[in-house]
MARMINU-260127 format. One record per residue (C-alpha): y, x, z. Coordinates in Angstrom, 1 decimal, padded with zeros to 4 digits. Layout:
// MARMINU-260127
+--------+--------+--------+
|      Y |      X |      Z |
+--------+--------+--------+
|      Y |      X |      Z |
...
+--------+--------+--------+
// end
This chain:
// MARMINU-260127
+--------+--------+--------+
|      Y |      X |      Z |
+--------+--------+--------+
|  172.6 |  016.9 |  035.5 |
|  174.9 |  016.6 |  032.5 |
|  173.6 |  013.1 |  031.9 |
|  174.4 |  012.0 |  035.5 |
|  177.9 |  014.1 |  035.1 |
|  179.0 |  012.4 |  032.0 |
|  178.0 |  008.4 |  033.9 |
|  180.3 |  009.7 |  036.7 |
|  183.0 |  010.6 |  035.0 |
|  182.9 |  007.7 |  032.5 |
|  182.7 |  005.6 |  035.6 |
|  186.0 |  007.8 |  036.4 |
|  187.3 |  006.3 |  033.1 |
|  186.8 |  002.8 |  034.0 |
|  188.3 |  002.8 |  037.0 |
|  191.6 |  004.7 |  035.9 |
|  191.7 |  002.3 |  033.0 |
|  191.4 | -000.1 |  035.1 |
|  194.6 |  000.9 |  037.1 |
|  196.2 |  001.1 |  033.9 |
|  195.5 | -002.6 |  032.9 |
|  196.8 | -003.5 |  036.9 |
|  200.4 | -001.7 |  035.4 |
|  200.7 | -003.2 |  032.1 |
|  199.6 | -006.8 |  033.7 |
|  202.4 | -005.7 |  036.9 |
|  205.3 | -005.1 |  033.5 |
|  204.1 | -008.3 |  031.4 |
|  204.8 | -010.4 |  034.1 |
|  208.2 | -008.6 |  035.3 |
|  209.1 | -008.6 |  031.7 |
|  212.2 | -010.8 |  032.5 |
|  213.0 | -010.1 |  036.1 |
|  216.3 | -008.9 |  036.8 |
|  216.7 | -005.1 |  037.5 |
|  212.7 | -004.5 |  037.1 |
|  212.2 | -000.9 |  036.9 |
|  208.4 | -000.6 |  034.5 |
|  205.1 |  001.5 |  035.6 |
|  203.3 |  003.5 |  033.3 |
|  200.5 |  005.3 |  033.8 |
|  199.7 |  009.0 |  034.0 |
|  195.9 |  010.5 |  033.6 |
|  194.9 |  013.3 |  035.3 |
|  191.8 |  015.2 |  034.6 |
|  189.8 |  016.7 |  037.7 |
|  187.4 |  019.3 |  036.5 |
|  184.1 |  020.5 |  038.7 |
|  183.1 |  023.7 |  036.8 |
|  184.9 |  025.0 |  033.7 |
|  184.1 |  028.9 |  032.8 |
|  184.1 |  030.4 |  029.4 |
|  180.2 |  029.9 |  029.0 |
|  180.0 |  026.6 |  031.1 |
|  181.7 |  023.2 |  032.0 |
|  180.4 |  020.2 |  033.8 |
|  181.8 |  017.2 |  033.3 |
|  184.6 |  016.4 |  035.9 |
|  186.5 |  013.3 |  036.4 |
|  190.1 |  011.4 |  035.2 |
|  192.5 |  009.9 |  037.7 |
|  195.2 |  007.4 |  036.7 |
|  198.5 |  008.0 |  038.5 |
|  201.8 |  005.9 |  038.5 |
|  204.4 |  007.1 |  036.4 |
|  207.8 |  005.3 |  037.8 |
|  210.5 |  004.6 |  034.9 |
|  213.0 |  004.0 |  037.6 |
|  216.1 |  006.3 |  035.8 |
|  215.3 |  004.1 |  032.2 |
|  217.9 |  001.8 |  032.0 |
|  217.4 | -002.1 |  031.3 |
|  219.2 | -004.0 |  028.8 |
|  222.8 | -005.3 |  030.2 |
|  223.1 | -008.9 |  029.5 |
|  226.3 | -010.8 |  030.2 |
|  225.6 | -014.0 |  032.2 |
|  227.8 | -016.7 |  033.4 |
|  228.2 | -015.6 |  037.5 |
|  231.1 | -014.2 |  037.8 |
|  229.7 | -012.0 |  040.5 |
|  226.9 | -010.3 |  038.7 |
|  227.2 | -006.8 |  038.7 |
|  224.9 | -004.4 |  036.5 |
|  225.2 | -000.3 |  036.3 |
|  225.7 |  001.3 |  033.1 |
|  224.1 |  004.3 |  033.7 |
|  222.5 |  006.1 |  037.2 |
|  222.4 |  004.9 |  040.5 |
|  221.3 |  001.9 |  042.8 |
|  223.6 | -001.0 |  044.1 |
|  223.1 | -000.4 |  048.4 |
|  221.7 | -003.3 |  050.1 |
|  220.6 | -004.7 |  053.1 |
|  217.1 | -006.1 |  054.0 |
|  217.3 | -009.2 |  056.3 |
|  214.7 | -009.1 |  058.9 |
|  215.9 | -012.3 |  060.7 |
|  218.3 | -015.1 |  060.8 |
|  219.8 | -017.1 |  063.4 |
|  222.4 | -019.9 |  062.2 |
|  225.3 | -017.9 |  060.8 |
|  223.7 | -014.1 |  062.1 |
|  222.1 | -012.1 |  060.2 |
|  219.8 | -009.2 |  061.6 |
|  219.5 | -006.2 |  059.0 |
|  216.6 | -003.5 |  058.8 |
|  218.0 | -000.4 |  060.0 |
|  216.5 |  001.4 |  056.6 |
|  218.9 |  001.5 |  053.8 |
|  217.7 | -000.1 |  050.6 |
|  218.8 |  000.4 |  047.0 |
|  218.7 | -002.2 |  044.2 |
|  219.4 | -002.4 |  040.9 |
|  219.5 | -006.2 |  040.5 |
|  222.8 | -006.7 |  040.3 |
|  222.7 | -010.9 |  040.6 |
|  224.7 | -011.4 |  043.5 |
|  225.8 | -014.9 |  044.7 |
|  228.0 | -015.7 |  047.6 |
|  226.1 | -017.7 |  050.4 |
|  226.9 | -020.4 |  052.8 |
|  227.9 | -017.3 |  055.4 |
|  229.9 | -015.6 |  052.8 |
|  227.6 | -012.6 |  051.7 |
|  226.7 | -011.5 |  048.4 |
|  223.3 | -012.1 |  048.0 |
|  220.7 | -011.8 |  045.3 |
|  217.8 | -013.5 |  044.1 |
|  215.5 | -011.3 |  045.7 |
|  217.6 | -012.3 |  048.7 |
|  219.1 | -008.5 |  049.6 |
|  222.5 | -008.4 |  050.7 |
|  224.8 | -006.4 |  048.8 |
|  226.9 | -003.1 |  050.7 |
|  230.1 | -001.7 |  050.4 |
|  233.1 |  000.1 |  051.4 |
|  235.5 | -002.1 |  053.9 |
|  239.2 | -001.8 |  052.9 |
|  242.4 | -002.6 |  054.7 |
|  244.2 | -005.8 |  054.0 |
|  247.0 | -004.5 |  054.7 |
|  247.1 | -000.9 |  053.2 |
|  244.4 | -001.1 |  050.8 |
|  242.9 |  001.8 |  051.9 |
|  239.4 |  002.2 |  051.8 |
|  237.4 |  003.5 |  054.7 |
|  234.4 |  005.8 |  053.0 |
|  232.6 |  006.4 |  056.5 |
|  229.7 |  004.0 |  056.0 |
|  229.1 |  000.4 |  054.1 |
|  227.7 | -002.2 |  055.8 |
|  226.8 | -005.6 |  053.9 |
|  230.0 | -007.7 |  052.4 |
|  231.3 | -011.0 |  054.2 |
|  233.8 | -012.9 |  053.0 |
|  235.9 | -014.2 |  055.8 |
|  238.9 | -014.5 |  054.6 |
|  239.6 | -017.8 |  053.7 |
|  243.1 | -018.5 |  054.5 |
|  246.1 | -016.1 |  053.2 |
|  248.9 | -016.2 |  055.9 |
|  252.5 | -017.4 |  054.6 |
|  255.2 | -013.9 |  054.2 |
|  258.6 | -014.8 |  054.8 |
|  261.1 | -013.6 |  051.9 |
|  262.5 | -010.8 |  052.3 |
|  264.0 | -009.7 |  048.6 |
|  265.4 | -011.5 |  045.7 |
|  265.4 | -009.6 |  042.4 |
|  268.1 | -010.7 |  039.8 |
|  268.0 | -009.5 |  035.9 |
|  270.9 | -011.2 |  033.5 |
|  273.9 | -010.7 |  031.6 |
|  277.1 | -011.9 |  032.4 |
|  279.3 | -013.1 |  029.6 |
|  282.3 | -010.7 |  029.1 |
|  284.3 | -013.9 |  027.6 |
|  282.3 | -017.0 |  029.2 |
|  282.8 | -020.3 |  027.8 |
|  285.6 | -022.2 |  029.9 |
|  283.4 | -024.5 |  032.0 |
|  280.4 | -022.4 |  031.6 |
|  278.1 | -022.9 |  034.3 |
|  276.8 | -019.4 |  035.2 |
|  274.1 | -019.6 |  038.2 |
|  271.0 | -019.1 |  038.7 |
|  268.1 | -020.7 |  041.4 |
|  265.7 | -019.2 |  042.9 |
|  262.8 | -020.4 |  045.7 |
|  262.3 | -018.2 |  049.0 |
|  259.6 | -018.7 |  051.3 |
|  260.3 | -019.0 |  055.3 |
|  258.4 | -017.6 |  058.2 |
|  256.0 | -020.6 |  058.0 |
|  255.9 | -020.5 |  054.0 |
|  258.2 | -023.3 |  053.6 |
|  260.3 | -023.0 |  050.2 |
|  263.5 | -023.4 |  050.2 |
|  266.7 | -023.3 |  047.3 |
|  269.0 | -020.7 |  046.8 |
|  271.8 | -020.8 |  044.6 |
|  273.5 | -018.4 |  043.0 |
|  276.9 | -019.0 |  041.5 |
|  278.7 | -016.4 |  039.4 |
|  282.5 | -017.1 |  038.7 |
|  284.5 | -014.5 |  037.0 |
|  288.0 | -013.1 |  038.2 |
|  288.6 | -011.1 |  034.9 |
|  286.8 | -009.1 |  032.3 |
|  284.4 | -007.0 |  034.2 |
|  285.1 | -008.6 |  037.9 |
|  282.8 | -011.2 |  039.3 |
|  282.1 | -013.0 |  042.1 |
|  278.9 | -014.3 |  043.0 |
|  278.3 | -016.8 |  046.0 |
|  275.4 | -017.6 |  047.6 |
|  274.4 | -021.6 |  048.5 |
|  271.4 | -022.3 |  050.4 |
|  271.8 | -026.3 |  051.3 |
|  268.7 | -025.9 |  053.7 |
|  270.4 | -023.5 |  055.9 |
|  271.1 | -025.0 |  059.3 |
|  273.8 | -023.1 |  060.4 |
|  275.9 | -022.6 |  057.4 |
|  274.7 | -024.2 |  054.0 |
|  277.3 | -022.1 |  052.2 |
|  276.3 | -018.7 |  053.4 |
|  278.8 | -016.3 |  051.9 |
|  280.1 | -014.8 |  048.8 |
|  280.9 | -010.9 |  047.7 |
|  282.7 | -009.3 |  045.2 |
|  280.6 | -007.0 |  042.0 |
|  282.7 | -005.2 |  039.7 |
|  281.2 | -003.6 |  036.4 |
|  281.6 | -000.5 |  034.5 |
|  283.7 |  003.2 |  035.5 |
|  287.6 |  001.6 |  034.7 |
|  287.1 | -001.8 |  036.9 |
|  284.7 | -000.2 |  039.3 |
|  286.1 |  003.4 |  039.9 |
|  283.0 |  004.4 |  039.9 |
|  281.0 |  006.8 |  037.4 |
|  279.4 |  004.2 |  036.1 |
|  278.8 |  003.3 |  031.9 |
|  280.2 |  000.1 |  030.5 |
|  278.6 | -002.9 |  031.4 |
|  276.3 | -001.9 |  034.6 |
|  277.1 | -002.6 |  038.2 |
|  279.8 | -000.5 |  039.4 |
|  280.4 | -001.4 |  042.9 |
|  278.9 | -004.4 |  045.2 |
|  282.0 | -005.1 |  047.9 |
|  284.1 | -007.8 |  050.1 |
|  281.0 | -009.7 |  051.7 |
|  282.0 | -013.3 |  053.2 |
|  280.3 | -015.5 |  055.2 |
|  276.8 | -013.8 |  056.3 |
|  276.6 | -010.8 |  052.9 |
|  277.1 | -007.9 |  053.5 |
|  276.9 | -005.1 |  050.7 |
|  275.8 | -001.9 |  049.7 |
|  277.9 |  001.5 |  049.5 |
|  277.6 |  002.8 |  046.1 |
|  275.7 |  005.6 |  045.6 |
|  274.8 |  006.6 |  041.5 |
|  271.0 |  005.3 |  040.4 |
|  270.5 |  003.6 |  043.5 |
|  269.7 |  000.1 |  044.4 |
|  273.1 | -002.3 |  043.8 |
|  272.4 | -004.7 |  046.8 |
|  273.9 | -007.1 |  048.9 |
|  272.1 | -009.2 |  051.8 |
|  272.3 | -012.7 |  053.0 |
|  270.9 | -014.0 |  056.3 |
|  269.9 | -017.7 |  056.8 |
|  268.1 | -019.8 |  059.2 |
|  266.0 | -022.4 |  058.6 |
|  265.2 | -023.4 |  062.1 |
|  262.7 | -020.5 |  062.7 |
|  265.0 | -017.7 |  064.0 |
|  267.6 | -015.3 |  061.4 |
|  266.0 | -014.3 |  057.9 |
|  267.3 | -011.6 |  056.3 |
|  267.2 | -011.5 |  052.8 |
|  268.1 | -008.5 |  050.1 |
|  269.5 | -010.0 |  046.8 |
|  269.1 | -006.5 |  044.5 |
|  271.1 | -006.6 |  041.0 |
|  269.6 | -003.4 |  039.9 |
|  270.7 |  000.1 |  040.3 |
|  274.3 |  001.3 |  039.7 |
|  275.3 |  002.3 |  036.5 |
|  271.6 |  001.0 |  034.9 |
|  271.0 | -001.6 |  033.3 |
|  267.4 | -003.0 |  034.8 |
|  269.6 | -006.1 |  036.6 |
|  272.6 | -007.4 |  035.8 |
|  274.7 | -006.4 |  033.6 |
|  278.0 | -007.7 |  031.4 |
|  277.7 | -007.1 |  027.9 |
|  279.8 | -009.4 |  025.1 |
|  278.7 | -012.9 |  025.0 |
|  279.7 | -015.9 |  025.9 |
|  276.8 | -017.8 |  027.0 |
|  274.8 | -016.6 |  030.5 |
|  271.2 | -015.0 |  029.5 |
|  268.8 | -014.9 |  032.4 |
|  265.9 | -012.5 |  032.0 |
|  264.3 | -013.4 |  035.3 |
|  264.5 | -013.9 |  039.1 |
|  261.7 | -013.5 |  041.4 |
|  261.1 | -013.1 |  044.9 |
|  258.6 | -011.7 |  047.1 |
|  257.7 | -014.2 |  049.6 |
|  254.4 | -016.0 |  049.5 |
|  253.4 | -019.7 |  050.6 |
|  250.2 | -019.9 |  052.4 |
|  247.0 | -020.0 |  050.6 |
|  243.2 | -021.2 |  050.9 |
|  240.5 | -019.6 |  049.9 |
|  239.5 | -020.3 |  046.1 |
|  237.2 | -017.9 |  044.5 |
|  235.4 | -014.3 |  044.9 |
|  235.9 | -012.0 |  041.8 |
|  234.5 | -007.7 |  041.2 |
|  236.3 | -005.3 |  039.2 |
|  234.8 | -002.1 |  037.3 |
|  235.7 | -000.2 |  039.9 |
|  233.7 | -001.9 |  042.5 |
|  236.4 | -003.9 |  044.2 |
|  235.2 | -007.4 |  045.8 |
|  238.7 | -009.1 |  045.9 |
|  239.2 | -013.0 |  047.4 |
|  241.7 | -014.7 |  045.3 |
|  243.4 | -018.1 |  046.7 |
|  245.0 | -020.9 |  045.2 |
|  248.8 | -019.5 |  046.0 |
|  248.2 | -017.0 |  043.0 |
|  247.6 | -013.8 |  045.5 |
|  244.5 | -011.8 |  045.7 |
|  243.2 | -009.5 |  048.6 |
|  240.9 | -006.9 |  047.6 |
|  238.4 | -007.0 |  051.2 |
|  235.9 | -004.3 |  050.3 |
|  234.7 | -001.7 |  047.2 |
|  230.8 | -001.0 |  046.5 |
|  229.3 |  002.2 |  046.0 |
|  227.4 |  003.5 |  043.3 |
|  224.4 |  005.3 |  045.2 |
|  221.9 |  008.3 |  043.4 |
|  219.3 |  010.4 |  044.0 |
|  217.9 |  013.8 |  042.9 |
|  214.9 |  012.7 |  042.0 |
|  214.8 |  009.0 |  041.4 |
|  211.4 |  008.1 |  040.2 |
|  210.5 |  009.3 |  043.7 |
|  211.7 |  006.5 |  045.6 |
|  209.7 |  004.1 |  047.4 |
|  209.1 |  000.9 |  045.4 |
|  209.5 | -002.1 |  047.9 |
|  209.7 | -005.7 |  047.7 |
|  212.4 | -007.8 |  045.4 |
|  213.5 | -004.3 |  042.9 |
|  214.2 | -002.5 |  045.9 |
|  213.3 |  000.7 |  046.7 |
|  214.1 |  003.2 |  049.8 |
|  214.3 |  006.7 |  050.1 |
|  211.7 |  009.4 |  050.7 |
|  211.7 |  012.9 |  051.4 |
|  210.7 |  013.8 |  047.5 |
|  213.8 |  011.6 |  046.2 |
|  216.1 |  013.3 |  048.2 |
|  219.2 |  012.0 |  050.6 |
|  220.9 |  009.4 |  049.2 |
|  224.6 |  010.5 |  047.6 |
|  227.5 |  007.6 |  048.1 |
|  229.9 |  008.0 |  044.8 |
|  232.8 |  006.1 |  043.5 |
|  231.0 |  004.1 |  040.1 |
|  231.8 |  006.1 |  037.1 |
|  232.1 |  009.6 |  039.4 |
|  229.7 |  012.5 |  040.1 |
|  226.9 |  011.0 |  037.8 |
|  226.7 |  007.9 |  039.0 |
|  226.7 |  005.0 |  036.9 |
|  230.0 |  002.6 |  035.7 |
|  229.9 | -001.0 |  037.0 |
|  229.8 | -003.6 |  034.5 |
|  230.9 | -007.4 |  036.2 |
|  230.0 | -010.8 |  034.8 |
|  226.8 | -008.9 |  034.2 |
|  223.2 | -008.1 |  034.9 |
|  220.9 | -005.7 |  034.2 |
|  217.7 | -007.0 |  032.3 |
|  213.5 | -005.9 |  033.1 |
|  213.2 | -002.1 |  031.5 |
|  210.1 | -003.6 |  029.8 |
|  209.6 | -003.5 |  026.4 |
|  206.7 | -006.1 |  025.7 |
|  205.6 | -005.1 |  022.6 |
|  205.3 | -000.9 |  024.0 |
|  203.3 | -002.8 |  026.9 |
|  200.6 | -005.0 |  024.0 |
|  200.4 | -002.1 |  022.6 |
|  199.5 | -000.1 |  026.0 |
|  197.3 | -002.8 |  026.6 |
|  195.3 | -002.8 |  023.4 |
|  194.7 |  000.9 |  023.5 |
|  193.9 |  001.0 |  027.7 |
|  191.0 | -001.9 |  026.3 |
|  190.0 | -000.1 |  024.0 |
|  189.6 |  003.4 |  026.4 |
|  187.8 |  000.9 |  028.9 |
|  185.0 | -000.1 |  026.3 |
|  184.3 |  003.8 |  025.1 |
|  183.9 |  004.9 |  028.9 |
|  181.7 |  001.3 |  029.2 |
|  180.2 |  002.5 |  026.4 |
|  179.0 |  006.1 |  027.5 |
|  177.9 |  004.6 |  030.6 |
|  175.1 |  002.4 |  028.2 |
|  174.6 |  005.2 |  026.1 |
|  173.9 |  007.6 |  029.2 |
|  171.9 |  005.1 |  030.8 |
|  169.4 |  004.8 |  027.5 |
|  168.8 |  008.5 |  027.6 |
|  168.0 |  008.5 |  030.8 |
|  165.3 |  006.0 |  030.3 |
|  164.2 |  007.2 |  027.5 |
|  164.1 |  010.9 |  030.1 |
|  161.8 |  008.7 |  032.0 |
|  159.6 |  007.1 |  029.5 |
|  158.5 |  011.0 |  028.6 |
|  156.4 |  010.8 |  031.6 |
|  154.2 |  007.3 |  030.7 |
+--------+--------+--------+
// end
């Protein structure tokens, strides 16, 4: 019996060896695919009888031992819309069951991946190689909030950015105390109509006396009045009768034309406003010079020369679409060739309890199962999940030389248990030949 018990369980040997060589062959050949998650190989020994004054030979089972929580190597690459995960978690995807023209039917089984090389495709989804489509969080283009109720697979749609009329001017300068006679003090600036048409304004700056200046607006595209208006901005507590220090804005007043001004009022904004018309209806704009009594506009410190620190406005001229770029955080943002950026949706780092219990599917995906848990949606970087790294991809966890190694010694198991099966097989022939 023990003869025919040690053939069985050496044949036990072979075959669990043999599922060992099916893993290491499975790694070797995954060795350099992106976000491969390795297989080794657990052994499990079955016994039949086992007392303290017998045991029969039982039997050894090879199990898969998943290495889905050992992270890969994270290489930099050149797509600007790789993603890789420093740490735990899975990337959620989307498995495409069908497509028709531009639509795209989705399994209704969430998938997780950790092959983070994503490219955008001729329907503007992120897709990678193993052709998954990548999930996120949509946010509002308007208030960047971002709605955490449930991702669905990122499409780029955006591809025009819509002109914004202006609608403030910033100034930041010094005026000359003692300007140079003929000085020119002035400063240009381009706003952007309704249709995101620029247009000139000019700002002229003429002084009355030491500490009170007039400042007059020109905007020679204006259809109703080209010279829109002037108003009067005094500096410092004496000229300004205001509480004010030397040198700041002390009071905004006598608005010509279309200006009004602003009431003073200590810290706040020092403002005046201008409408035009451009042929699109009345535009309101806000020139702000700062706050009162601060010096984060203008101001009029000694000199003699004008110093402009900068003007800038915040209306936009429309855009196209130019490029896709990811953040750390997870953003997806579209960025256009007007210089503006719209951030359209933010993926999720996704983890499990148990991991190595998930269901291995095709293309380094996996889905859940009752032994891995529910899956838990987190901010990357938060609640154990994993940071994002972009411009990146996360390597094969395979080590070859572990796996040669694994391989070497899984041969060598396979020829001992051969081996005992030869051996077993000559005693019972020689069992046999006792009876001739």
């Amino acid at each position: 019996m023990s003869l025919f018990g040690a053939m069985n369980t050496a044949i036990s040997g072979l075959s669990a060896q043999s599922s060992a060589f099916g893993n290491i062959s499975d790694n070797i050949a995954n060795s350099q695919t992106i976000g491969y998650k390795g297989v080794d190989t657990a052994f499990v020994d079955y016994l039949t009888t086992s007392t303290a004054t017998a045991n029969n030979p039982g039997a050894v089972v090879a199990r898969p031992d998943y290495t889905n929580t050992v992270q890969g190597t994270v290489a930099q690459t050149n797509n600007p819309l790789g993603l890789a995960i420093a740490g735990q978690g899975f990337f959620p995807v989307s498995h495409p069951v069908s497509t028709r023209g531009s639509q795209v039917a989705f399994s209704p089984t969430p998938y997780f991946t950790r092959a983070g090389d994503f490219q955008m495709d001729q329907n503007g989804y992120l897709v990678n190689s193993a052709g998954e489509y990548l999930n996120g969080w949509s946010v509002n283009a308007a208030t960047g909030v971002v709605n955490r109720n449930a991702v669905a697979p990122i499409q780029v749609s955006q591809s025009v950015y819509n002109p914004v009329a202006t609608t403030q001017v910033d100034l930041s300068a010094n005026l000359p105390a003692t300007p140079a006679a003929g000085a020119l003090v002035s400063s240009q600036v381009s706003i952007y109509d309704s249709l995101g048409t620029p247009h000139v304004v000019t700002l002229n700056w003429s002084q009355n006396a030491q500490n009170d200046w007039n400042v007059a607006v020109n905007v020679p595209d204006d259809i109703v009045a080209p010279a829109v208006g002037s108003a009067n901005v005094k500096f410092g507590a004496v000229t300004s009768g205001n509480p004010v220090t030397d040198g700041t804005v002390g009071s905004v007043s006598g608005g010509t034309g279309t200006v009004t001004t602003s009431a003073f009022a200590a810290g706040k904004p020092a403002t005046l406003m201008f409408t035009v018309d451009f042929g699109n209806g009345a535009q309101n704009v806000v020139l702000n010079l700062g706050d009162y009594g601060q010096t984060n506009g203008v101001t009029q410190y000694a000199g003699s020369s004008y110093a402009l620190r900068g003007i800038s406005q915040n209306g936009v001229p429309p855009g196209s679409f130019s490029s896709v770029s990811t953040t750390s955080a997870g953003s997806v943002v579209v960025n256009y060739d007007n210089g503006q950026s719209r951030t359209i949706a933010q993926v999720p780092i996704v983890t499990f309890n148990n991991p190595d219990a998930l269901q291995r599917q095709d293309g380094q995906s996996f889905t859940a199962t009752t032994t891995s848990g529910v899956p838990l949606t987190n901010d990357a970087g938060t609640n154990g999940a994993g940071g994002i790294v972009t411009g990146s991809v996360e390597q094969s966890n395979v080590d070859i030389a572990t796996q040669f190694t694994r391989l070497i010694v899984a041969q060598r198991a396979y020829s001992a248990n051969a081996k005992m099966i030869t051996t077993a097989d000559e005693l019972l022939q020689q069992t046999v030949d006792m009876k001739r």
